[in-house]
C-alpha positions as CSV (number, residue, x, y, z in Angstrom):
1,X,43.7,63.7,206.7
2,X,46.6,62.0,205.1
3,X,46.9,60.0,201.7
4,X,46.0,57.0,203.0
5,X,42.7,57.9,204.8
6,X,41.5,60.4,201.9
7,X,42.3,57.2,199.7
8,X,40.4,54.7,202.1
9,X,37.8,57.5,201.8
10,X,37.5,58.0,198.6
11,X,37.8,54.1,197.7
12,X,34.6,53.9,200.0
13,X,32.4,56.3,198.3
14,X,33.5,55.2,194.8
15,X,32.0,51.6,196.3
16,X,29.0,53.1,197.4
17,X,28.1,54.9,194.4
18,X,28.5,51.7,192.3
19,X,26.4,50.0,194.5
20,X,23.7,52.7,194.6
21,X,24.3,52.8,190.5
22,X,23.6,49.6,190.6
23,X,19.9,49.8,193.0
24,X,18.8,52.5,190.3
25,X,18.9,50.1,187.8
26,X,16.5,47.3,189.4
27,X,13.0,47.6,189.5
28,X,11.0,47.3,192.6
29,X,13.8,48.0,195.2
30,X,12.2,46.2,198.3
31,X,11.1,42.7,196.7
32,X,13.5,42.1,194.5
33,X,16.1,39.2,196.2
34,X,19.2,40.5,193.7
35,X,18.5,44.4,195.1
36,X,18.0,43.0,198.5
37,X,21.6,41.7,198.2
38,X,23.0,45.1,197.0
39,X,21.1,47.1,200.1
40,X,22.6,44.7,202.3
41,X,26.4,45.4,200.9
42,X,25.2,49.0,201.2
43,X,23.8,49.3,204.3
44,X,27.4,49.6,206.0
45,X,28.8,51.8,203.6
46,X,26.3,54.2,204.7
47,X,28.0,55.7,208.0
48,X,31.0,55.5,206.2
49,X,29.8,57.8,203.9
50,X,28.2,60.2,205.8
51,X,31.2,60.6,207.8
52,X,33.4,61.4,204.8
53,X,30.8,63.9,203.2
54,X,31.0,65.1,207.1
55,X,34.9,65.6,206.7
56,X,35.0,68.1,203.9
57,X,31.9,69.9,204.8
58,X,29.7,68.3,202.4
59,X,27.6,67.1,205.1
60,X,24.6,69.7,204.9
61,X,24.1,68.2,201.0
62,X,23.0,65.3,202.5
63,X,19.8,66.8,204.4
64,X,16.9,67.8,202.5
65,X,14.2,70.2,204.4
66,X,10.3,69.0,203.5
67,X,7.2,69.7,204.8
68,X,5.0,67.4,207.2
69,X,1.6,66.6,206.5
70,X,1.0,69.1,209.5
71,X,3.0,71.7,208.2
72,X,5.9,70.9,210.0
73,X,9.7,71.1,208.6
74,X,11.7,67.7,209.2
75,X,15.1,67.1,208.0
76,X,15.5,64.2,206.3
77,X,18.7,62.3,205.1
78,X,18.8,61.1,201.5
79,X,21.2,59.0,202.1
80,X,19.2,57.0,204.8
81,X,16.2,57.2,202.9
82,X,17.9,54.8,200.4
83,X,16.4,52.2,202.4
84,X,13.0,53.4,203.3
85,X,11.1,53.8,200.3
86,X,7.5,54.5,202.4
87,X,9.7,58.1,203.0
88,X,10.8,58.1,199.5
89,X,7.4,58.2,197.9
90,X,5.5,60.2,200.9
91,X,8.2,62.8,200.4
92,X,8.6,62.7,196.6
93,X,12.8,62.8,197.1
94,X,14.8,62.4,194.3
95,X,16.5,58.9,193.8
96,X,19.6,61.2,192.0
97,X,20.0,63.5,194.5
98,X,22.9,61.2,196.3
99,X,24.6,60.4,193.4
100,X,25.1,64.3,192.7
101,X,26.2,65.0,196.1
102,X,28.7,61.9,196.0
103,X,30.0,62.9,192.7
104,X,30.9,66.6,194.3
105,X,32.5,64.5,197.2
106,X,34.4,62.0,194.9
107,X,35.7,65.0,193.2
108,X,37.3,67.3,195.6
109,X,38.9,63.8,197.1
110,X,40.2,63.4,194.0
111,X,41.8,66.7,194.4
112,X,42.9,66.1,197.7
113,X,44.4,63.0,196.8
114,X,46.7,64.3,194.3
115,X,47.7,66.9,196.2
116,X,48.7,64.8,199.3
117,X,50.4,62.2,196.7
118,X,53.0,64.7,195.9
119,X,53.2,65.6,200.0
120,X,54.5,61.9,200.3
121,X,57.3,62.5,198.9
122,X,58.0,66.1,200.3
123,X,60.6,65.8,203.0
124,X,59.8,69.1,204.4
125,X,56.3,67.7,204.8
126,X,57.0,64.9,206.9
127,X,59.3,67.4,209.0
128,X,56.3,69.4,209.7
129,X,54.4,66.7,210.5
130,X,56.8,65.7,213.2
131,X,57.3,68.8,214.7
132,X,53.2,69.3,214.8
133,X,53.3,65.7,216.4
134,X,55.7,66.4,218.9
135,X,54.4,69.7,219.8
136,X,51.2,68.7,220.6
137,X,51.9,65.5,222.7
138,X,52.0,68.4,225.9
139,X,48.8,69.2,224.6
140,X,47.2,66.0,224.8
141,X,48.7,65.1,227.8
142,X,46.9,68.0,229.6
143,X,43.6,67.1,227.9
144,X,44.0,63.5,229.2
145,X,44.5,65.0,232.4
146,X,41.8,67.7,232.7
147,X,39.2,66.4,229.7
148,X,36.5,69.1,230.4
149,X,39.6,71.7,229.1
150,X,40.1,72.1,225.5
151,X,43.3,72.7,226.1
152,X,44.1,72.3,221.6
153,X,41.8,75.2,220.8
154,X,42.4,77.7,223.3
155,X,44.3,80.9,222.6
156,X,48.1,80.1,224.8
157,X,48.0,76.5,222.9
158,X,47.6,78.1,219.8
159,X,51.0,80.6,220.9
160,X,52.6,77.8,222.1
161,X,52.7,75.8,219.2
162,X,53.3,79.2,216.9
163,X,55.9,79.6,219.0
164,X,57.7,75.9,218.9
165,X,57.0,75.8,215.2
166,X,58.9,79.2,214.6
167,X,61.9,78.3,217.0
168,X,62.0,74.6,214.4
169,X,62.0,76.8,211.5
170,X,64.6,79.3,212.8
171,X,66.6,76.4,213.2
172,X,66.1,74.5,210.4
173,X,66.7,77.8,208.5
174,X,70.4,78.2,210.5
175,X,71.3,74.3,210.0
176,X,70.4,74.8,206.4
177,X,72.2,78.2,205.5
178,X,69.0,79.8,204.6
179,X,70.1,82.7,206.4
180,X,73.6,83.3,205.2
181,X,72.2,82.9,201.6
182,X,69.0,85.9,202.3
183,X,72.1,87.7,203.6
184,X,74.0,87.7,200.7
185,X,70.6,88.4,198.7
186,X,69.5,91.4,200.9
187,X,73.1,92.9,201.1
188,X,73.2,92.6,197.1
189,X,69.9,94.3,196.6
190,X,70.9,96.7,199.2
191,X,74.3,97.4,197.4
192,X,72.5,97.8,193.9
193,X,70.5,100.6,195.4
């Protein structure tokens, strides 16, 4: 993910969990025309969600296990049980539960955010990125061409692209005088010896 997405991201569950803040706070969910308005602003934001909760493995917090009336285990999704509230009471799920898993989520996208704020402005970054773009365009030309292979995953694509990015780096390292400079540093530790 780059800035942009984590920040589209986490702009969407910051949305959803004013939204959901503000559901909580109306009485009788289902009849009332003002929280009718709020579940239909909701209702999209849901996927949306779910996918970024998905995205940084948070996506198992989002499944609670309960018993049938037979005995049998279900999964069922607190996030879409926001708008079934026959599940809600049968089940006895906790209307809080969500907002605790979205305030884990909001949290470590904060963190990812800052973090990928300061890679906008690494050059070295954005040369990384380039090279990983550029070596991998072989790659997905092979998997357009045979798409039952996974050609991304497999053991020579993973050489082959440990390889390209090590012959950059050697090169970068030469263009930059990285090398003569850990030359001059090895032969001076050598010589203090």
């Amino acid at each position: 993910m780059n800035y942009f997405e984590t920040k589209n991201r986490l702009d969407t569950l910051r949305k959803f969990r004013g939204l959901y803040i503000q559901i909580l706070k109306t009485s009788s969910r289902h009849e009332n025309k003002e929280a009718g308005k709020i579940l239909t602003e909701l209702r999209p934001l849901t996927p949306l969600t779910m996918n970024s909760l998905i995205k940084i493995g948070q996506g198992y917090k989002m499944i609670k296990i309960e018993k049938d009336f037979s005995g049998k285990r279900i999964r069922i999704n607190i996030f879409r049980a926001i708008f079934r509230q026959k599940l809600q009471r049968r089940y006895g799920l906790d209307e809080k539960a969500p907002l605790k898993v979205l305030d884990s989520a909001i949290a470590e996208y904060q963190g990812n955010l800052w973090r990928q704020k300061i890679q906008l402005f690494n050059p070295l970054f954005w040369i990384i990125t380039f090279v990983d773009f550029a070596l991998g365009i072989p790659l997905n030309l092979l998997g357009k061409i045979f798409p039952r292979a996974d050609f991304e995953t497999s053991l020579p694509a993973r050489l082959y692209l440990a390889a390209g990015q090590l012959i950059v780096f050697l090169y970068l390292a030469d263009l930059t005088g990285l090398f003569g400079w850990l030359r001059r540093d090895l032969l001076a530790v050598i010589l203090n010896f």
